[in-house]
C-alpha positions in Angstrom: -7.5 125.3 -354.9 -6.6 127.5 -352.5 -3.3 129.5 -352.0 -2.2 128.1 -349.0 -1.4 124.3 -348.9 -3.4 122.0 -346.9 -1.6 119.8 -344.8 -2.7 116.8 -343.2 -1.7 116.1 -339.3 -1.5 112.3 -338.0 -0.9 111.2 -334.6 2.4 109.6 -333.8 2.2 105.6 -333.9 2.2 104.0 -330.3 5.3 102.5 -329.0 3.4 99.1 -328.4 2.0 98.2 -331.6 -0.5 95.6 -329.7 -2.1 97.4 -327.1 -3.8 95.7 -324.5 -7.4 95.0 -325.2 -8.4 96.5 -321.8 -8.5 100.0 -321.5 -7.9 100.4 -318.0 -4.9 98.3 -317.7 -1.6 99.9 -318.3 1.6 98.3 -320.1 4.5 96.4 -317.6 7.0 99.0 -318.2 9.3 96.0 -316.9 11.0 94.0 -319.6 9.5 90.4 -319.7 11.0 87.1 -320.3 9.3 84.3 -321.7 10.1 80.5 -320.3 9.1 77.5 -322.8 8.4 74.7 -320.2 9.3 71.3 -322.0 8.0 68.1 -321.1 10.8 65.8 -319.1 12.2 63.3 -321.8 12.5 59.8 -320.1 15.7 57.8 -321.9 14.4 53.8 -322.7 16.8 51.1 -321.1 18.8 49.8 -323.7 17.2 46.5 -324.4 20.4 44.2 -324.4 20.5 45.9 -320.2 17.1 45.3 -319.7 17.6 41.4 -321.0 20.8 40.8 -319.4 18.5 42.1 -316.2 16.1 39.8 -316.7 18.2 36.9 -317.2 20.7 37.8 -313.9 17.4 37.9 -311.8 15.7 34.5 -313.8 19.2 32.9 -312.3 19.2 33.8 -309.3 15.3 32.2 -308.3 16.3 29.1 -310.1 19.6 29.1 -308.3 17.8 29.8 -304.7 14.9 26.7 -305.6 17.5 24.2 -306.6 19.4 24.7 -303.1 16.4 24.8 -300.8 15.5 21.9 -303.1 18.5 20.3 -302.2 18.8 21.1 -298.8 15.0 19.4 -298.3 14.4 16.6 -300.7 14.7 13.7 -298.2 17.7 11.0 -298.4 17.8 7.8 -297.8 19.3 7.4 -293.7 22.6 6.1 -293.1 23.7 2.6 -291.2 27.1 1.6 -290.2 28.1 -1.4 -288.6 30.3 -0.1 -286.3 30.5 -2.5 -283.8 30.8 -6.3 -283.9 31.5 -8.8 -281.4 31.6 -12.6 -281.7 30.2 -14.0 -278.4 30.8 -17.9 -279.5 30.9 -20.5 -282.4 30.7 -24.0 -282.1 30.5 -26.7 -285.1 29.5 -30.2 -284.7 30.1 -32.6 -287.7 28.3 -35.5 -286.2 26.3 -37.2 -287.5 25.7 -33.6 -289.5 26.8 -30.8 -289.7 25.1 -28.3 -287.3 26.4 -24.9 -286.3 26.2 -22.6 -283.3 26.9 -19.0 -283.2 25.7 -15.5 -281.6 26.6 -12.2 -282.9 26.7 -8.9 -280.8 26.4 -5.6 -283.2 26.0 -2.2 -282.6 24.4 -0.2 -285.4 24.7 3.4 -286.3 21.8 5.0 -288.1 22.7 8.7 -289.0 19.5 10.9 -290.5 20.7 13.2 -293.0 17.8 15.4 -293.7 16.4 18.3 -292.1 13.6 16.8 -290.5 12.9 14.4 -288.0 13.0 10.6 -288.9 10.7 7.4 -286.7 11.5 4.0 -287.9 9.8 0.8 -286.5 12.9 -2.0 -286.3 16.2 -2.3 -287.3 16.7 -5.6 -288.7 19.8 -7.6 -289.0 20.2 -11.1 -290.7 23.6 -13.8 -290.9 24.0 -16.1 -293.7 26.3 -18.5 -294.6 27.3 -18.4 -298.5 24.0 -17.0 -299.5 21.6 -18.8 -297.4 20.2 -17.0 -294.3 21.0 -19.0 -291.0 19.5 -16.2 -288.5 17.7 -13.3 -288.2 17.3 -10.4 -285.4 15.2 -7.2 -285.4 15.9 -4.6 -282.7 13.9 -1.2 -282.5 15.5 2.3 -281.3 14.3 3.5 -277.3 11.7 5.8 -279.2 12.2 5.0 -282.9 12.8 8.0 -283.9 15.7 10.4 -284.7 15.9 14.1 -284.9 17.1 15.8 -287.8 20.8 16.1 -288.3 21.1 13.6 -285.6 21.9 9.9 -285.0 21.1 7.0 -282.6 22.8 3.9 -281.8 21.1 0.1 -281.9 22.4 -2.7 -280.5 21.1 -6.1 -281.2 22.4 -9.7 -280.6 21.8 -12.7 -282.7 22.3 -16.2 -281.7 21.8 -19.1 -283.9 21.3 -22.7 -282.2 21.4 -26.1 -284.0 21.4 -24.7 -287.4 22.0 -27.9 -289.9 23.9 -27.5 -292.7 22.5 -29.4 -295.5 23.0 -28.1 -298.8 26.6 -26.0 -297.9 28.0 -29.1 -296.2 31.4 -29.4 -298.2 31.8 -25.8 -298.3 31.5 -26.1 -294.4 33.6 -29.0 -293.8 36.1 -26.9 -296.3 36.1 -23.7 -294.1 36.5 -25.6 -290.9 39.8 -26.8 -292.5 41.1 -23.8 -293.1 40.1 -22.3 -289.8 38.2 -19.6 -291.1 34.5 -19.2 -292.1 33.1 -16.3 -294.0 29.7 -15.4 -293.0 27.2 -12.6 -294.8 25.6 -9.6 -291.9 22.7 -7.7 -294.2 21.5 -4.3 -291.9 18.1 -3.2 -293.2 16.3 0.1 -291.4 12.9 1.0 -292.7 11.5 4.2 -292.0 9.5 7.0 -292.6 10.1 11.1 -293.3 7.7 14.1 -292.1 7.8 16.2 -294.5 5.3 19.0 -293.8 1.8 17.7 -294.3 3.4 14.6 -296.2 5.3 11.1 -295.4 7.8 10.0 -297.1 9.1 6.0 -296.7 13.1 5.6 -296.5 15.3 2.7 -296.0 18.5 1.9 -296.7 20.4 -1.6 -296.4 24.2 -2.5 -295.4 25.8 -5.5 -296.5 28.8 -7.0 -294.9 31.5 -9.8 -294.9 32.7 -11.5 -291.6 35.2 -13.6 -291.7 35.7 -15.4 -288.2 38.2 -17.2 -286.8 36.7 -20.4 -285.5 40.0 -21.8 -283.9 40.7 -18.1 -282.1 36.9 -17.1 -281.9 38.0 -14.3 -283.3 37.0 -11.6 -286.4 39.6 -11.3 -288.1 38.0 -9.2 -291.3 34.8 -7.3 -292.2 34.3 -5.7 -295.7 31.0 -3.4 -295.2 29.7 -1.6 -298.3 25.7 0.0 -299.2 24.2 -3.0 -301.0 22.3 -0.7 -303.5 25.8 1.4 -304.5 28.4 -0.9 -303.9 30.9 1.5 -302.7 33.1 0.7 -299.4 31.3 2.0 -296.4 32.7 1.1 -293.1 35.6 -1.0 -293.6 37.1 0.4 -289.8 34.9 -0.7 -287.5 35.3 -1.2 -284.0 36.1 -5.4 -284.1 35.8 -7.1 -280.6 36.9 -10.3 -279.3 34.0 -12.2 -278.1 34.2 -14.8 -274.8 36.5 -18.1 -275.5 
C-alpha cells in the first residue's frame, strides 16, 4: 500500500435516467403530458324502451292497414224507394176476381265505396200477399255510378187483367175494408272495379204499400233492407196518382 489514499472519481449520474437511443437527438427540455385516448362507450337501450318501441310502431301499421282496409273493402250499394206514385187501381169481381194497377217509383241507388260502380237493371216486382203479380226492370242512362255518388231510376209498373185465384177471399176481404196491402221488392245487381279485380254487389229493398182503393191513394209504406231487417226509408216522398 501506498501512503497516500487512492481515490476513485465517478461521473455524476444523468438527469434523464433513459436517454434517448439516438445520439444525435437532444432531450424536449419542455415538460410533456401524456393523453390516454379511450374508446367511446355506446350505452344499450334499455330493453323494456326498445320493446315498448317496437310494439308503438307494430300498432301503428296495423292501425293504418285496418283503415285503408276499411276505407276500400267494397259494400254492398244502397237503394231507397224514395218516390211512389199510384197512377190507377181497378178491381173487377166478375165473374173473378181480376185486378188492375200501375205503379210509378223513383229509386235511389247511393254507391258507397271509393270506386266506381256499373250495374246492368234495376229491377222492381209487386206482389200481393206473397205472390208476385208484376214485374218491371229499368236500367240507369249509362249504368254506372261514380264513387261517392248516386243516380236516380225511375221505372213504372202496370199490371192488366191479373186474376186472383188462390188470394180470392183475402181480396174480396181488403176490398171491404178499402184498403189493400201490396209487397214493392227493389233488387240492383252490380259489379265493383276494384283495381285489376271485379267484385259483384247487390243489395235488395223490401216494402209495404198500403193503397187506398176507394181514394186511389197511398196512404202507408214501411221500407226496410230485406237482408237486415232494419227500417230504411219509412219518409218517402208519397204521391197521389190520377183519379
Amino acid at each position: 500500500m501506498t501512503g497516500k489514499d487512492e481515490f476513485v472519481s465517478y461521473s455524476p449520474l444523468p438527469s434523464n435516467p433513459n436517454p434517448h437511443p439516438n445520439p444525435y437527438s437532444y432531450p424536449n427540455p419542455y415538460h410533456q403530458n401524456v393523453v390516454v385516448l379511450l374508446p367511446t362507450y355506446h350505452p344499450r337501450f334499455n330493453s323494456r324502451r326498445r320493446r315498448c318501441i317496437l310494439y308503438s310502431l307494430a300498432l301503428f301499421l296495423f292501425l293504418l292497414f285496418a283503415g285503408v282496409a276499411f276505407l276500400l273493402y267494397p259494400s254492398d250499394p244502397e237503394i231507397r224507394l224514395v218516390r211512389i206514385r199510384l197512377n190507377r187501381i181497378g178491381i173487377r169481381t166478375n165473374p173473378k176476381p181480376i185486378l188492375d194497377l200501375s205503379f210509378s217509383l223513383t229509386v235511389k241507388v247511393r254507391n258507397r265505396d271509393f270506386f266506381s260502380l256499373s250495374y246492368d237493371s234495376l229491377d222492381v216486382s209487386v206482389g200481393y200477399r206473397g205472390r208476385q203479380i208484376g214485374f218491371v226492370s229499368a236500367a240507369g242512362e249509362d249504368g254506372r255510378i261514380r264513387a261517392r255518388a248516386s243516380s236516380y231510376v225511375d221505372a213504372t209498373l202496370t199490371v192488366d187483367g191479373f186474376e186472383v185465384i188462390y188470394d180470392a177471399f183475402y181480396l174480396l176481404e181488403d176490398i171491404a175494408k178499402g184498403v189493400i196491402p201490396f209487397d214493392a221488392d227493389t233488387r240492383v245487381e252490380g259489379k265493383l272495379g276494384l283495381f285489376f279485380f271485379t267484385v259483384p254487389l247487390k243489395a235488395t229493398v223490401s216494402c209495404e204499400v198500403y193503397v187506398n182503393i176507394n181514394q186511389q191513394t197511398i196512404v202507408r209504406q214501411d221500407c226496410y233492407p230485406k237482408s237486415l231487417g232494419d227500417p230504411l226509408d219509412q219518409s218517402a216522398d208519397i204521391e197521389v196518382g190520377d183519379t
